[in-house]
C-alpha positions, 0 to 999 in steps of 0.5 A: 801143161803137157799133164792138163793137155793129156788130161783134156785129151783123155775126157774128150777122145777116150772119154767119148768112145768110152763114156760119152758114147756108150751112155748115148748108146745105151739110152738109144737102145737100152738092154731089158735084161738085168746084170747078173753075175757072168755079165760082171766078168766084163769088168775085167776088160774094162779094167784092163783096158783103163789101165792100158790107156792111163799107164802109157798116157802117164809115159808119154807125158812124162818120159815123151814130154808129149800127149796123146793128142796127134795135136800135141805129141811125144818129142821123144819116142816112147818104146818102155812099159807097155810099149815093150809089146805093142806099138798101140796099147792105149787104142788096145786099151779104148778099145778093150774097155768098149768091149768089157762095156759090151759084155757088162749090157749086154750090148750089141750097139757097144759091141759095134762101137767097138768095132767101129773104133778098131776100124778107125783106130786101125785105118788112123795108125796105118795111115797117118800116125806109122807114116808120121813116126817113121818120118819123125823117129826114121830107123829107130822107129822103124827098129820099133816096128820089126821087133814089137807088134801094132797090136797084140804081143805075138810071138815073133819067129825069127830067121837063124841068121837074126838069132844068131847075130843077137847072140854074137 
């Protein structure tokens, strides 16, 4: 059941921002410039982005027993595979496929879409979904969240005294 829950999550959210919404877009404001060759590198985010949704939505059905539905989640944390380097691969992911969307029409209005999506997906983690984990997870989460970025894997400076009590 947690694999069809997953998947009817996955038509109706990601689908609409990635799909549903853009096709609408697209006919409401249709480019008038034909795909040519440098446009077709936006396959690559897209690709990329598609397989940064389904990979960890496979994790969190199968190692969370959960989806990625805030109706249906995890009930165990999920911190393997992509969730080694951001907290939030699979909004990284929508959000790379609207892009690669944006640069294949060559479209302002995807472009938007885009960013509107970020700025709600970043408000949504911020403010509902980090507070939640933490309250749901406590210090194991909160482990999570030091050693691993919301976002985009970065580098992560750490003092000496950190260092060298991981060595030790």
């Amino acid at each position: 059941m947690v694999w069809f829950r997953t998947l009817l999550f996955t038509i109706f959210v990601p689908g609409s921002v990635t799909v549903w919404i853009p096709c609408l877009l697209l006919w409401l404001f249709p480019s008038t410039e034909k795909i040519g060759p440098l446009q077709l590198l936006g396959l690559i985010p897209m690709v990329i982005g598609a397989t940064m949704y389904f990979i960890p939505a496979w994790d969190f059905a199968a190692r969370g027993g959960g989806t990625p539905a805030p109706f249906s989640p995890t009930h165990h944390m999920v911190a393997k595979g992509f969730y080694r380097f951001s907290r939030n691969p699979m909004y990284v992911g929508v959000t790379m496929v609207v892009l690669g969307e944006a640069w294949l029409f060559r479209s302002w209005a995807l472009l938007i879409l885009a960013a509107a999506d970020f700025t709600f997906d970043y408000i949504f983690v911020k403010y509902f979904e980090e507070p939640g984990l933490i309250e749901k997870f406590g210090k194991p989460y909160l482990d999570y969240m030091t050693r691993t970025s919301r976002w985009i894997p970065l580098p992560r400076i750490r003092s000496s005294a950190s260092s060298a009590s991981d060595h030790a």
